[in-house]
C-alpha positions in Angstrom: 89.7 95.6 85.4 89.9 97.2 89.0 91.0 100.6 90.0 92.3 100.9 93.3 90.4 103.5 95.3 92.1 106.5 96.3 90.8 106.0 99.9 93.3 103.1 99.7 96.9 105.1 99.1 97.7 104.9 102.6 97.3 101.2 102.5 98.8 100.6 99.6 102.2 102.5 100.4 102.5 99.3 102.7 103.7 97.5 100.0 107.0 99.3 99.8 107.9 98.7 103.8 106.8 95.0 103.3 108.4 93.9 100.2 111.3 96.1 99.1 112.9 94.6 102.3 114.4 91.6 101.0 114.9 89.2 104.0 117.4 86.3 104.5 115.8 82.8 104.6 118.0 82.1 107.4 116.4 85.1 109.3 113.5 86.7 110.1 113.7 90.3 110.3 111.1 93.0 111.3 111.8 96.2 109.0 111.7 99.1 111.9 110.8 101.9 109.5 107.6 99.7 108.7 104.6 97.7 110.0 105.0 94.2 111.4 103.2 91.6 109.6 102.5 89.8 112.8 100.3 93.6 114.0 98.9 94.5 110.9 95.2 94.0 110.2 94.1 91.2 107.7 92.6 93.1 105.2 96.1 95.5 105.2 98.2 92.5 104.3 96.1 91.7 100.9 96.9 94.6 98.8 100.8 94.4 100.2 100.6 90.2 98.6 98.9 91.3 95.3 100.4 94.4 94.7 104.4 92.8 95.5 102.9 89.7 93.2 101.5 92.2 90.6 105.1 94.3 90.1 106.9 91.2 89.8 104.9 90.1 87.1 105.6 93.1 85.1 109.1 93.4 86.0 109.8 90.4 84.4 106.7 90.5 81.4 107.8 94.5 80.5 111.5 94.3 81.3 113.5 90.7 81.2 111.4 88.5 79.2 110.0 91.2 77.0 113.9 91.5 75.5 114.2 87.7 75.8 111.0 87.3 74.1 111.8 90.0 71.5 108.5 92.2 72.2 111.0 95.1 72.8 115.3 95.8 72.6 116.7 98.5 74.4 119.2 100.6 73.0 120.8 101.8 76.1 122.4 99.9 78.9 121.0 96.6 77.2 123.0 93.8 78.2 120.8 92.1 80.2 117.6 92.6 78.2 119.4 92.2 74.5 121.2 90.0 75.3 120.8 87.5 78.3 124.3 89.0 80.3 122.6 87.0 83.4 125.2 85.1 86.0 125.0 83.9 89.4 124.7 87.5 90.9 121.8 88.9 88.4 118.6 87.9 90.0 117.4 86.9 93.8 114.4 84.6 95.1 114.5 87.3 98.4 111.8 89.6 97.3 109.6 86.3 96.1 110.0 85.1 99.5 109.0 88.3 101.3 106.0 88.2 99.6 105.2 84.7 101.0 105.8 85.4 104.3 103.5 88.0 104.1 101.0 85.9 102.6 101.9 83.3 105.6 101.2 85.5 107.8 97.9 86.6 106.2 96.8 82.8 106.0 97.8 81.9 109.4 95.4 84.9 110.5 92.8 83.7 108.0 92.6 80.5 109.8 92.7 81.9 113.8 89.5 84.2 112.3 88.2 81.0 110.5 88.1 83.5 107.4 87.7 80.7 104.5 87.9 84.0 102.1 90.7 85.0 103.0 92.2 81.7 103.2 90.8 80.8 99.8 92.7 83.9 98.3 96.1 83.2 100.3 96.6 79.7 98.7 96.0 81.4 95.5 98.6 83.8 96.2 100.6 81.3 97.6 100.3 79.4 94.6 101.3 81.9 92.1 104.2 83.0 94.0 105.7 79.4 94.5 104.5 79.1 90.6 107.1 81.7 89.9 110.0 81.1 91.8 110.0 77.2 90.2 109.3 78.3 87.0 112.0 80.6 87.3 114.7 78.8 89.1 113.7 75.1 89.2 113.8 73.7 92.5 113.6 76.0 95.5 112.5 75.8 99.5 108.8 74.7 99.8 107.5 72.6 102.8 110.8 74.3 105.2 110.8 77.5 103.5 108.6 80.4 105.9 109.8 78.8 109.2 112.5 80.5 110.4 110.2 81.3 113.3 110.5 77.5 114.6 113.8 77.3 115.4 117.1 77.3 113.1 116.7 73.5 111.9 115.0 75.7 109.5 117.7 78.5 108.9 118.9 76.1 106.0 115.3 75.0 103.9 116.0 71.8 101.9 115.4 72.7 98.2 112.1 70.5 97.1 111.8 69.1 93.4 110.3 71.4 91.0 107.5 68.2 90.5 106.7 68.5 94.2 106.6 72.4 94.1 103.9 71.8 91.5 102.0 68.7 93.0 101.5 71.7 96.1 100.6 74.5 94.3 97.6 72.1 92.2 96.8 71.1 95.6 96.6 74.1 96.6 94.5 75.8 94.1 91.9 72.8 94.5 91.7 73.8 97.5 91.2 77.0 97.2 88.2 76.3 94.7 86.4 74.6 97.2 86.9 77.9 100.6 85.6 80.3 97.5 82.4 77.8 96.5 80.2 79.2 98.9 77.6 81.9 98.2 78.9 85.8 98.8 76.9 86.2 102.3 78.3 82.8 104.1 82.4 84.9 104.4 83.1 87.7 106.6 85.5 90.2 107.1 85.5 91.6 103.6 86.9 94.5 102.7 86.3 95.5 99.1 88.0 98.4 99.2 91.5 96.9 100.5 91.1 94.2 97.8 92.8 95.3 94.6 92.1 92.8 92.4 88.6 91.9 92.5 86.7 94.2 95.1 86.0 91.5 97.3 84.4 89.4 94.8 84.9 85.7 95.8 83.4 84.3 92.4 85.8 86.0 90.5 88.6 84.8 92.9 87.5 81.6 92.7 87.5 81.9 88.7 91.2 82.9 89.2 92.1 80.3 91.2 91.0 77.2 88.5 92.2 79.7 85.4 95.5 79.3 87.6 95.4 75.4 87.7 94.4 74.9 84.3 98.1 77.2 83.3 100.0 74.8 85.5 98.6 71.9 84.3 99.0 72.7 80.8 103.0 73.6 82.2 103.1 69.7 82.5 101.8 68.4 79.7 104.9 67.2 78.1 106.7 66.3 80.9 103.8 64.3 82.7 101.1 63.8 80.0 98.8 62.1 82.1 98.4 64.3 84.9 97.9 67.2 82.5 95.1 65.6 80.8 93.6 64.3 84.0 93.3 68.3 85.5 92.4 69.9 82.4 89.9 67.6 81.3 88.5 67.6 85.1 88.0 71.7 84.8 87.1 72.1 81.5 84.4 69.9 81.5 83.1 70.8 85.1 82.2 74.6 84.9 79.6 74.5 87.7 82.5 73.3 89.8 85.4 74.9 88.1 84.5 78.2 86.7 87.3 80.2 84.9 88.3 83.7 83.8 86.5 83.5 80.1 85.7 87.3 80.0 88.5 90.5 79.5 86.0 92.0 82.5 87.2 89.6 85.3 90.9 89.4 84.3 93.3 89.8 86.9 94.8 93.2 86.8 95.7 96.1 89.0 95.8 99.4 88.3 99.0 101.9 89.5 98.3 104.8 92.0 100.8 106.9 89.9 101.3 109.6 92.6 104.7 108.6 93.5 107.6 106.5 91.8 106.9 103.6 94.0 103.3 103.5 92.7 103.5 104.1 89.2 104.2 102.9 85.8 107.7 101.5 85.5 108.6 103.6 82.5 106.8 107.0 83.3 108.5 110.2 82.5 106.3 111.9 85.3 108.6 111.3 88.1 111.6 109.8 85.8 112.2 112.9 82.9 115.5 111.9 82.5 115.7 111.8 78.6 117.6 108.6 78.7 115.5 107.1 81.2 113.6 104.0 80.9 110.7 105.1 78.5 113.6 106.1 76.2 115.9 103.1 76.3 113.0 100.9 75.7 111.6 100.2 71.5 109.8 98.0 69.8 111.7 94.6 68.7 111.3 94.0 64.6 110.2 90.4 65.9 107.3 91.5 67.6 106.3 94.6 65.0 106.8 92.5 61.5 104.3 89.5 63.0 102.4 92.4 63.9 102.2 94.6 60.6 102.0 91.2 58.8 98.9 90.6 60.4 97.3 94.0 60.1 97.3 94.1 63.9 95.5 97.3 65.5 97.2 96.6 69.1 99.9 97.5 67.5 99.1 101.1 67.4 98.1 101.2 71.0 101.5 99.7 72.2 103.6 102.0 69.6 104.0 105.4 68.5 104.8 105.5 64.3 107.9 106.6 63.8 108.6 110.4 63.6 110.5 110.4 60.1 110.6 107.7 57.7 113.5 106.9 55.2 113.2 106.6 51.6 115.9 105.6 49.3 116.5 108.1 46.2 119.0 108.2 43.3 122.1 110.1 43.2 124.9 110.5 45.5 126.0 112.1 48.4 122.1 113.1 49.0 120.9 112.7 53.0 118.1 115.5 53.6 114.9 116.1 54.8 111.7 116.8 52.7 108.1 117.0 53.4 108.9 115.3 56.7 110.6 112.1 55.6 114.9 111.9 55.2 115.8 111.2 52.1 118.8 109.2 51.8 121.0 108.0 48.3 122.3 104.5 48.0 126.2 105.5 48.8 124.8 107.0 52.3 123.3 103.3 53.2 126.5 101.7 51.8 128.5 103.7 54.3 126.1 102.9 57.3 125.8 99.4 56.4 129.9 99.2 56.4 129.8 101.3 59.9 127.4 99.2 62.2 126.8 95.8 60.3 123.1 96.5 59.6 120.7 97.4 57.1 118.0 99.6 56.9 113.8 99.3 57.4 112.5 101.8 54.6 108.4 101.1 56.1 106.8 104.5 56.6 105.0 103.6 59.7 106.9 100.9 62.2 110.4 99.8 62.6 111.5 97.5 65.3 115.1 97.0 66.1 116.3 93.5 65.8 116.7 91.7 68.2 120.6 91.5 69.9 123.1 93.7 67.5 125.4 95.4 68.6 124.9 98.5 67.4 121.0 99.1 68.6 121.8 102.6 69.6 122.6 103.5 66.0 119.7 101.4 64.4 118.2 102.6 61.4 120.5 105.3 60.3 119.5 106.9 63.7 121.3 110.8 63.5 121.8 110.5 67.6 124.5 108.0 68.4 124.4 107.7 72.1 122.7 104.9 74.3 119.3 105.7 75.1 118.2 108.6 73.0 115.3 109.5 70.9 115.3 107.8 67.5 113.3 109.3 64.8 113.5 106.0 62.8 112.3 103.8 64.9 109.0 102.8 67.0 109.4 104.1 70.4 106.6 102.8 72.9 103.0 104.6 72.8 103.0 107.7 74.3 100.6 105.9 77.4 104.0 104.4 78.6 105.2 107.7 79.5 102.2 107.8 82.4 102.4 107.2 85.5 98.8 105.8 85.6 95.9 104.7 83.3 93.2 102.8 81.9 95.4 100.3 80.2 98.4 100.4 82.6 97.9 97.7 84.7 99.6 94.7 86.3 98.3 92.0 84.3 98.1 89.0 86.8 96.2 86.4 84.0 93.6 87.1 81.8 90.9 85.6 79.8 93.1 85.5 76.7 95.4 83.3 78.2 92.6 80.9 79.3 91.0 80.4 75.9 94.9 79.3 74.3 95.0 77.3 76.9 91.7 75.9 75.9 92.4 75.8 72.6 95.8 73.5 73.0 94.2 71.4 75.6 90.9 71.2 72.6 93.7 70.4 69.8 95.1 67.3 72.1 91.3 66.5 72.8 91.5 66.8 76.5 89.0 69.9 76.5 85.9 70.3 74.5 85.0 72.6 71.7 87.5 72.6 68.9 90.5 74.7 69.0 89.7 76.9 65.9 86.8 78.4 68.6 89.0 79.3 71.5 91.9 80.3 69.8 89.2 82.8 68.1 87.9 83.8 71.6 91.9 84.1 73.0 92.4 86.3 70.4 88.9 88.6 70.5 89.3 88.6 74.8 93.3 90.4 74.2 91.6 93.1 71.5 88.9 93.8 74.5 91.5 94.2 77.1 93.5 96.7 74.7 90.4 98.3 73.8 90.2 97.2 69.8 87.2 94.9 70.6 85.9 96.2 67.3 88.4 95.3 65.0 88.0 91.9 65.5 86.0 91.0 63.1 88.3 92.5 60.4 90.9 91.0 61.9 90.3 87.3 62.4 89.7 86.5 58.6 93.6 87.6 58.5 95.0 85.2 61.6 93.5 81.9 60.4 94.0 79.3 62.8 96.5 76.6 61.6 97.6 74.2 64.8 99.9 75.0 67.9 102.1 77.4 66.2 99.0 79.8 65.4 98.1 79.1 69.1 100.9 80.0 70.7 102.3 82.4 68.4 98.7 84.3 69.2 99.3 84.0 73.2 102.6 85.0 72.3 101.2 88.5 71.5 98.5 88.6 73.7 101.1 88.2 76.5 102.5 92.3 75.8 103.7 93.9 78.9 103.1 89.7 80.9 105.9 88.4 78.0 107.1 85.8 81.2 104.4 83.8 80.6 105.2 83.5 76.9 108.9 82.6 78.0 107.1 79.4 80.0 105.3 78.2 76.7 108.6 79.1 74.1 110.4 76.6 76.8 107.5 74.1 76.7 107.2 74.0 72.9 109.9 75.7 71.4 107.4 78.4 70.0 107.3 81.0 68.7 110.6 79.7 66.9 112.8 82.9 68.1 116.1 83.2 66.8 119.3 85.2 69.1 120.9 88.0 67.4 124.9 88.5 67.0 125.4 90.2 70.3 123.6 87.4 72.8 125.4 86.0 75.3 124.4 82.2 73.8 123.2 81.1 70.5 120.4 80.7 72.0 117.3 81.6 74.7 118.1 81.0 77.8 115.9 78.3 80.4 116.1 79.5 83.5 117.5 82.2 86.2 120.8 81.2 87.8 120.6 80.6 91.9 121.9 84.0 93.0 125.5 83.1 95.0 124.9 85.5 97.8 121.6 85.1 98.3 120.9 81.4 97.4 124.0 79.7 97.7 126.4 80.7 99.9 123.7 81.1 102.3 122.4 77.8 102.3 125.3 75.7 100.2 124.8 72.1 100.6 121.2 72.5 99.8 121.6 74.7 96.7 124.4 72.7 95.3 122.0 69.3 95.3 119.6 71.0 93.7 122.5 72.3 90.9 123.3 68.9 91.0 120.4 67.8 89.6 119.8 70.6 86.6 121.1 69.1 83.2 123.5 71.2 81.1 122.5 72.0 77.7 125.3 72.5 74.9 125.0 76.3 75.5 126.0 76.3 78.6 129.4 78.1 77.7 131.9 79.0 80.3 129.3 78.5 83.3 131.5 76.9 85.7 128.5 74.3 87.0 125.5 73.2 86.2 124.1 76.3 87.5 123.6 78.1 84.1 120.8 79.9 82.5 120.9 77.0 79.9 120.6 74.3 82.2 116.9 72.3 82.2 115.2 72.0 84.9 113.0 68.9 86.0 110.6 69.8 84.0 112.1 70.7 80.7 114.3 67.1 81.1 113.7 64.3 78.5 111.3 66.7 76.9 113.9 67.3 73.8 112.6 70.9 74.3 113.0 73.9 73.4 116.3 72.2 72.4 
């Protein structure tokens, strides 16, 4: 876990002249307020790629997926985190791309400078970036995109295949491993100070590079079997030649600045004390807190606060009142609410999640204050560290050591990695509790979360994957687990697959590319009233023929 150096701010601030500035792919544009790419010193461009990488990840793992994925339901200006409200003008690739062309540029400077570090790190970057926008979308510009510069038989990328999207970034990554094999002192150039994930530390890059490799590989494993086992067999059993991220202490994470909004925590009430502002909208989902309470979970008190006053149920009538700090309510007064909002009422004295998609999450749990985004004393509001702007555990999480080990442990369960499953999934779960910081609870704890096949597996990375919940989204499509349920207010019966190609951006722009690609997505029956097969329930390549999630 890094912290980025306060000599670095200036540096840093970068980010926001580099990547807010969402660019057309059928331009390229120089933002005048800020510092061109083309100028800028090598080391400047890495924290502007990992940082612009870093928010992504946990605007989608804190915010979107978190809601699809029921960690958390808002209970204010919800639609789109409840309940899926995505179309074709919700989400653009732009800000993805901006970050690659940064990266581009930082690689093609690696290479004049014949800096294999920083060339090493730049596929990896590269890599992830491309990672997300498939895994998001499906198929999307990859050997035309980032060459606008050439001329304007470019202007119009062809979309490639979400199988060759992934073929490059496995290329990628391998070689990567092999630029970051050498021994520390054979690189130059490094600056440890401008590199905010791993101070300069090519082992550690190198680490994330295969750890990065085996999650893609693992992200084919239904849809082409043989490959899978072919690159996770190859890295597992070659740790001389393929070492991974096995420790919480070398998990890819960034720390925030937190002296400006730009820098800081997403829901921090430090520069954001609205009182319906983000921290306030945002609460636990009952999904996520009743696996959590079930399984005696200490993370749960680090991501929570308890609620402030808990209900009990009393005789008589007519009785709602406070005493000794917890509201006392009579039968006839949870008849009436019931009637009101169509839902019941969680009686536990410590945490109450609100379900995932009703209608009525405002007035959840018998909550006194009625309007969107308000304090509820009945239910779990988020820790009181989410109302920071910085900290210890506040941190982009890029991948971690957790995720490695359930990866092991699937790949050991299909026999394509050795060791038996029981003993990674036991070393997934103990590397999340050191990340949180409840590394000593984990021997009370384990005894409780026996391992018991994939569903224990995943259901674990599933919770390890707090505040990073995108990546849990990837393996509920993949497998179908954890076996999550919509509520009455969601858009579809069902989770959605995928992000729709954003019209303005995506489609209109570059229209007889983006409508092969639609072409090719196969509707599912929820696609509803989605007028092609450009739907958030439409499979991609890689979900197609799988018979999953569904």
């Amino acid at each position: 876990m890094n912290k980025i150096k306060n000599s670095f701010i200036i540096a840093l601030a970068l980010v926001f002249t580099f990547v807010i500035s969402c660019k057309d792919l059928d331009e390229l544009n120089i933002n005048p307020n800020g510092v061109d790419p083309e100028k800028a010193d090598l080391n400047l461009l890495l924290p502007t790629i990992v940082t612009g990488v870093g928010q992504y990840v946990v605007s989608l793992g804190f915010d979107r997926f978190s809601g699809v994925m029921q960690h958390t339901q808002k209970d204010g200006w919800s639609g789109n985190h409840n309940d899926y409200d995505w179309d074709n003008s919700s989400t653009s690739w732009s800000g993805y791309y901006s970050i690659l062309r940064n990266n581009d540029e930082y690689y093609k400077k690696a290479i004049e400078g014949e800096n294999e570090f920083h060339q090493g790190v730049a596929l990896v970057m590269k890599a992830y970036t491309f990672g997300l926008i498939t895994d998001l979308w499906g198929d999307a510009p990859y050997l035309e995109a980032l060459k606008a510069d050439l001329g304007e038989e470019f202007f119009k990328p062809v979309f490639d295949s979400q199988k060759d999207i992934y073929t490059g970034i496995l290329a990628d990554l391998e070689t990567a491993n092999t630029l970051l094999s050498k021994s520390s002192d054979s690189y130059s150039n490094i600056s440890p100070s401008q590199d905010v994930l791993y101070n300069g530390d090519v082992t550690k890059w190198r680490k994330f590079a295969n750890s990065l490799a085996l999650r893609y590989y693992m992200r084919l494993s239904l849809k082409e079997p043989g490959v899978a086992e072919q690159g996770i067999r190859n890295i597992a059993s070659n740790p001389g030649t393929y070492p991974l991220i096995t420790s919480a202490a070398d998990d890819a994470t960034v720390s925030y600045i937190g002296l400006s909004p730009a820098d800081s925590w997403p829901t921090n009430t430090v520069f954001n004390p609205d009182p319906s502002g983000t921290y306030m909208r945002l609460k636990l989902c009952a999904t996520l807190v009743d696996v959590l309470q079930d399984l005696n979970d200490p993370r749960l008190g680090v991501w929570a606060n308890k609620i402030e006053t808990p209900l009990e149920l009393v005789d008589g009538e007519n009785i709602d009142q406070i005493i000794g700090g917890v509201r006392q309510i009579s039968q006839d007064i949870v008849d009436a609410y019931e009637l009101s909002w169509s839902l019941g009422v969680d009686y536990d004295p410590e945490y109450v999640g609100i379900p995932p998609s009703v209608f009525a999450a405002p007035q959840y749990n018998l909550n006194p204050n009625l309007d969107q985004g308000v304090f509820n004393p009945h239910a779990s509001h988020l820790n009181d560290i989410y109302k920071e702007s910085a900290g210890s555990l506040l941190l982009m999480r890029i991948m971690s050591a957790a995720e490695v080990h359930f990866i092991l442990a699937e790949a050991a369960l299909y026999g394509w990695a050795s060791g038996t499953p029981e003993g990674h999934y036991a070393v997934g779960i103990e590397q999340s509790f050191n990340a949180w910081g409840v590394g000593d609870a984990f021997g009370n704890y384990i005894d409780g979360a026996p391992y018991s096949g994939l569903e224990s597996i995943i259901e674990q990375k599933w919770i390890a994957s707090w505040t990073a919940a995108a990546e849990s989204w990837f393996d509920y499509r993949r497998t179908g687990l954890p076996d999550l349920q919509t509520g009455e207010s969601a858009k579809r019966a069902a989770l959605p697959l995928r992000f729709y190609y954003h019209y303005d951006d995506e489609i209109a722009k570059n229209t007889v590319n983006a409508e092969a690609a639609i072409e090719k997505l196969e509707p599912t029956a929820f696609k509803g009233n989605d007028i092609s097969n450009n739907s958030a329930w439409s499979k991609t390549w890689l979900l197609q023929g799988t018979g999953k999630p569904y």
